[in-house]
C-alpha positions in Angstrom: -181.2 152.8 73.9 -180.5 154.7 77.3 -177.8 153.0 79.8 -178.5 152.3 83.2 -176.6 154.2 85.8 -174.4 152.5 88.7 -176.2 150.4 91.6 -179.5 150.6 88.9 -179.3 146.6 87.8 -179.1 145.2 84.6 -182.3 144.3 82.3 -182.5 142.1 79.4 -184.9 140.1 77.3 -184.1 136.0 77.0 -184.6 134.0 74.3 -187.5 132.9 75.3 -189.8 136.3 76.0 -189.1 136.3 79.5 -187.2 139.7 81.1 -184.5 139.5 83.7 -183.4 141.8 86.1 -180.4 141.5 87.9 -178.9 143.9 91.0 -175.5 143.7 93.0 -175.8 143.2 96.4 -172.4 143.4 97.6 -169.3 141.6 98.3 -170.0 138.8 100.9 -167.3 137.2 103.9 -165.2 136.0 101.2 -164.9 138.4 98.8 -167.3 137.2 96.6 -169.9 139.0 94.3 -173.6 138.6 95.6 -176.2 139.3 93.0 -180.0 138.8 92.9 -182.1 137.6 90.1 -185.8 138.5 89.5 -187.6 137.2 86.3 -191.1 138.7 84.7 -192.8 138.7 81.1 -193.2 142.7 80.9 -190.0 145.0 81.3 -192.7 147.3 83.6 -192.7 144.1 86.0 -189.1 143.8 86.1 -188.6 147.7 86.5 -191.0 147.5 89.1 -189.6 144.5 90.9 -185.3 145.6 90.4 -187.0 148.8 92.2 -188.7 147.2 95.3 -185.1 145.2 95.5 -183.0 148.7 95.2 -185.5 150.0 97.9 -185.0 146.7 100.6 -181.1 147.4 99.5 -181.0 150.4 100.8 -183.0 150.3 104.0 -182.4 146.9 105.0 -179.2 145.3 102.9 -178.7 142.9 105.8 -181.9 140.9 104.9 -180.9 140.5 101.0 -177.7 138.5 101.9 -179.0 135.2 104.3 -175.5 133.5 104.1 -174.2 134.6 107.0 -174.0 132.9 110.6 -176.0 134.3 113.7 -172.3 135.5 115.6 -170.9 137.1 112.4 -174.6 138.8 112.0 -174.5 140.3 115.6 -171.0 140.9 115.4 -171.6 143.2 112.1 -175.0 144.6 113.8 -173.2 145.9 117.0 -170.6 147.5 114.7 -172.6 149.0 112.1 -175.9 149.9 114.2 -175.4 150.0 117.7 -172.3 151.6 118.0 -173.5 154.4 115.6 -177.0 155.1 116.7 -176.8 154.3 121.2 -174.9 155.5 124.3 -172.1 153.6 125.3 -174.3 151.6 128.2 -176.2 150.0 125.6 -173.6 149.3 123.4 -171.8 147.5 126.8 -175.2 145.7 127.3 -175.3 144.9 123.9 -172.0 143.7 123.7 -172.0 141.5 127.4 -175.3 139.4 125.7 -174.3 138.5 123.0 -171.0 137.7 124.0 -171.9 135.7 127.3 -175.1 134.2 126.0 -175.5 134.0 122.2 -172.0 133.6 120.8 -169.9 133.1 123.6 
């Protein structure tokens, strides 16, 4: 039996037949651990569906995690995006909306 690197998920058969698949998706506002569960009846289906979720975690982790509210959201978007990847006028512009008309 191989082991399963770090970030891979976990997989294991139930009682029942059924496989699970489980992947960490973070920490969230609290410090508490966010997972995700997928179930299937073939360990191909779960190995195929924990790698569709390793995929979205990758590219888009914001999606996986719906808990937050629309300010903290745009707050952690303007951080983590906006300030990385545009000029400082956008960021301003950016900024100015959402603070003035969104989340004042």
């Amino acid at each position: 039996m191989s082991r399963r690197g770090t970030g891979e998920g976990t997989v294991f058969q139930r009682g029942d037949g059924r496989w699970v698949g489980r992947i960490s998706l973070g920490l969230d506002a609290q410090g508490r651990r966010r997972q995700s569960t997928v179930y299937a009846l073939t360990q191909a289906d779960i190995n195929a569906k924990l790698d569709d979720l390793k995929q979205k975690r990758k590219t888009h982790a914001k999606s996986l995690s719906m808990t937050d509210t629309l300010a903290a959201y745009l707050s952690r978007w303007i951080s983590n995006d906006v300030m990385v990847n545009s000029s400082g006028k956008t960021l301003v512009e950016y900024e100015s909306a959402v603070k003035l008309h969104i989340a004042p």
